[in-house]
C-alpha positions in Angstrom: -26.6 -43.4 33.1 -24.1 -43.8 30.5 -26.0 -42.1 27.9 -26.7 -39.5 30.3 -23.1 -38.3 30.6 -22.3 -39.1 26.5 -25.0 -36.5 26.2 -23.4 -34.1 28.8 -20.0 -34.6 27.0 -21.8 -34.0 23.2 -23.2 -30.9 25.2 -20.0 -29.6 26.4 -18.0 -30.0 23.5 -20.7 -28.4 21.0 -20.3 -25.3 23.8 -16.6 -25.2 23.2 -16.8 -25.2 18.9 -19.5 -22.9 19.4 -17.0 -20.4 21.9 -14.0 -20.9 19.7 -16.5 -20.4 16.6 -17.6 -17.1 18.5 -13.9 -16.0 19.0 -13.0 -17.1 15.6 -16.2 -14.8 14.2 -14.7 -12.0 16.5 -11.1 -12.2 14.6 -12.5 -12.6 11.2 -14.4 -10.0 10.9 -15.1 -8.6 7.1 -13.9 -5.0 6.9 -16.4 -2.2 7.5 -18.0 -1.5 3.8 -16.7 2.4 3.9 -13.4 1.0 4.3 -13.4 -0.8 1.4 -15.3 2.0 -0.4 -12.4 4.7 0.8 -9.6 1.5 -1.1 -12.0 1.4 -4.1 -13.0 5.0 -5.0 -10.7 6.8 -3.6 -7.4 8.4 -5.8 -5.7 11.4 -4.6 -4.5 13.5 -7.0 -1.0 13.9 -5.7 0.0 9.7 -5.7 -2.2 8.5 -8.5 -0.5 7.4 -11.6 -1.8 5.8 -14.8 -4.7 7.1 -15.4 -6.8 8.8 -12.9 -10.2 9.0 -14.3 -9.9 5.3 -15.7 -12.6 2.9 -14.7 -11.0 0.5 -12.2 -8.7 1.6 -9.2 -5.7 -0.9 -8.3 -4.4 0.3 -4.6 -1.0 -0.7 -3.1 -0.1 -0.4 0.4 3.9 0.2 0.0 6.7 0.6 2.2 9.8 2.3 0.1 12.2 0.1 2.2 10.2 -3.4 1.4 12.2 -5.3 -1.1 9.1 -7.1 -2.7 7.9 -3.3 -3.1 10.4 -2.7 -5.2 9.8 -5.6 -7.4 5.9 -5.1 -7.9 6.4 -1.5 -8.4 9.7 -1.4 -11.1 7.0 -4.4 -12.7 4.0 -2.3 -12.9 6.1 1.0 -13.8 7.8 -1.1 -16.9 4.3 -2.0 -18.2 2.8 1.2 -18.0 6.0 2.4 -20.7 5.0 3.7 -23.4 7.0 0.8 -25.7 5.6 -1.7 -23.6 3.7 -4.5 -25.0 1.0 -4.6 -22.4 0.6 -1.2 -21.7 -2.9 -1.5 -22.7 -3.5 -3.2 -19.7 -2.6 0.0 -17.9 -4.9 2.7 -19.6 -7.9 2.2 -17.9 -6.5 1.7 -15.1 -5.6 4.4 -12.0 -3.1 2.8 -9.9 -3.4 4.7 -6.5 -0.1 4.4 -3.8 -0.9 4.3 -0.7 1.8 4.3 2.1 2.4 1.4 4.6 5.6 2.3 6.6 6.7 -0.7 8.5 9.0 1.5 11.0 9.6 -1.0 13.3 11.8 -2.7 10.7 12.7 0.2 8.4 14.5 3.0 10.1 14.0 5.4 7.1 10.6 4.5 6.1 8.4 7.3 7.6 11.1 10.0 6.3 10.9 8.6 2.7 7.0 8.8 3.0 7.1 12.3 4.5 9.5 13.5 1.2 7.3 11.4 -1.6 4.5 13.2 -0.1 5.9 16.6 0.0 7.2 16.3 -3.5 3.7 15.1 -4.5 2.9 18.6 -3.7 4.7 19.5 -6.5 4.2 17.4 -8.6 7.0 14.9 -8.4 5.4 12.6 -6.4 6.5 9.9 -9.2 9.8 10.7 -9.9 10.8 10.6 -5.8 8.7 7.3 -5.6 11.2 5.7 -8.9 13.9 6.8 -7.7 13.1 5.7 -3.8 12.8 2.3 -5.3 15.8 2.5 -7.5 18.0 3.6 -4.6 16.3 1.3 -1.7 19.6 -0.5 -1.2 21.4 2.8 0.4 19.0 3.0 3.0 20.7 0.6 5.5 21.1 1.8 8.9 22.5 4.9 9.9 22.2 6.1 6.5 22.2 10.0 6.4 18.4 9.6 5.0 17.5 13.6 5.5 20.6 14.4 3.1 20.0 12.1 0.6 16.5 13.3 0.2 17.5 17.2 0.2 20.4 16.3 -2.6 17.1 14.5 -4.6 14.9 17.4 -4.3 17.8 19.8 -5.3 18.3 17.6 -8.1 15.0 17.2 -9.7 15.1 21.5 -9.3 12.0 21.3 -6.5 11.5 24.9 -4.7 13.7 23.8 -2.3 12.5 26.0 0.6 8.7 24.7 0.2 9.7 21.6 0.3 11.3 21.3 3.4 8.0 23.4 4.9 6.0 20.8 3.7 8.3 17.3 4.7 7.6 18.7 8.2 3.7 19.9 7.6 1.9 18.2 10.2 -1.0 18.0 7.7 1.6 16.6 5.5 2.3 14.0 8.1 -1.5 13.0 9.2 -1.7 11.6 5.3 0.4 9.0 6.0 -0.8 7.9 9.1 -4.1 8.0 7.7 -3.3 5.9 5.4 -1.5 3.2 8.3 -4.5 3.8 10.1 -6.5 2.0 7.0 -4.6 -0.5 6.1 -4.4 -1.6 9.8 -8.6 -1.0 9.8 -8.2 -3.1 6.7 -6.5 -6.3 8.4 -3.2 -5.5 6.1 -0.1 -7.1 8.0 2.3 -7.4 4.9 3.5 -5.3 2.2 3.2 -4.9 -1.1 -1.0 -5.6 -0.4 -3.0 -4.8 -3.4 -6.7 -3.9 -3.8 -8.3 -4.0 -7.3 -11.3 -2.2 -7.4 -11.9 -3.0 -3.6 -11.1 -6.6 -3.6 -8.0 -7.6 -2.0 -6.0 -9.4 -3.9 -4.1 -12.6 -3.1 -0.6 -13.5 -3.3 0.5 -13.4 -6.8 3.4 -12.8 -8.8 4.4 -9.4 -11.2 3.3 -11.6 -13.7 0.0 -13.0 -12.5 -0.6 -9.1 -11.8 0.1 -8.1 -15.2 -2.3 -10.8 -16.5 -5.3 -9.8 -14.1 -4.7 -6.3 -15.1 -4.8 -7.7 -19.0 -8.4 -9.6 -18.6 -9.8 -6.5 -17.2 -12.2 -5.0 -19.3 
């Protein structure tokens, strides 16, 4: 008799590992292959920097107001200088921004998307990006965001007019959210999240980055 209910209790607890097993399946699940085709293959032309045609892709999800953003980013523009010493780590590489506004924390981070986008279209989508980076500590809240961005495009001589068509482009706007959209399809939940050639990468530092990019071949 007392084997009989050790053997009802072995029974019942392999049921539970084997529903929390089925639960933990559920939540775990790898991203859909054409997801992490779209991260590896995809650049577009307006937001890829480096070089475009080079052999591996290195993806960022970004937010413009994410502090560690700004590290990775100043990081990776630095060693893609001409004068740099490991800018031959960056010439075969295209390093495609994607944009990961975390709104419910930064009040200014879909506006700054909408405007790097928009000045993507003419072809400024780097210099808008740089100096979104180099200015993130103005954007507290309440910060005039709309004014700052018109005074940026004014000053880097964009057609002014076509500009502020396209920062309120629907189109414009169903870029970014496309690109939310996959990073949420993708499981990301922090920024900066990097993808090298389709591989999410773990948490590293600039440095460890830099040395990944440098063994690539």
């Amino acid at each position: 008799m007392k084997s009989k209910h050790i053997l009802i209790s072995i029974v019942s607890l392999l049921g539970v590992f084997g529903a929390l097993y089925g639960v933990y399946s559920l939540l775990n699940v790898a991203p859909d292959a054409t997801l992490i085709d779209k991260i590896k293959t995809e650049r577009p032309q307006n937001r890829t920097l480096w070089n475009a045609k080079g052999k591996h892709t290195l993806a960022v999800m970004s937010d413009y107001q994410c502090p560690a953003c700004k590290v990775f980013h100043e990081h990776l523009e630095s060693i893609a200088a001409s004068d740099s010493p490991n800018v031959d780590a960056t010439k075969n590489v295209a390093y495609v921004f994607r944009y990961f506004p975390l709104h419910q924390i930064h009040e200014h981070a879909y506006y700054l998307a909408y405007a790097a986008e928009a000045a993507g279209r003419q072809g400024m989508f780097e210099q808008f990006t740089n100096r979104f980076f180099a200015d993130q500590t103005k954007f507290v809240a309440g910060f005039d965001i709309k004014k700052y961005v018109t005074e940026l495009a004014t000053e880097l001589k964009l057609d002014l007019a076509t500009f502020n068509t396209d920062i309120n482009d629907g189109a414009l706007q169903g870029v970014i959210q496309a690109d939310l959209q996959l990073a949420e399809k993708l499981g990301v939940n922090a920024t900066p999240t990097f993808y090298l050639n389709g591989e999410k990468l773990e948490s590293m530092s600039p440095a460890d980055l830099t040395k990944l990019l440098q063994e690539l071949n």
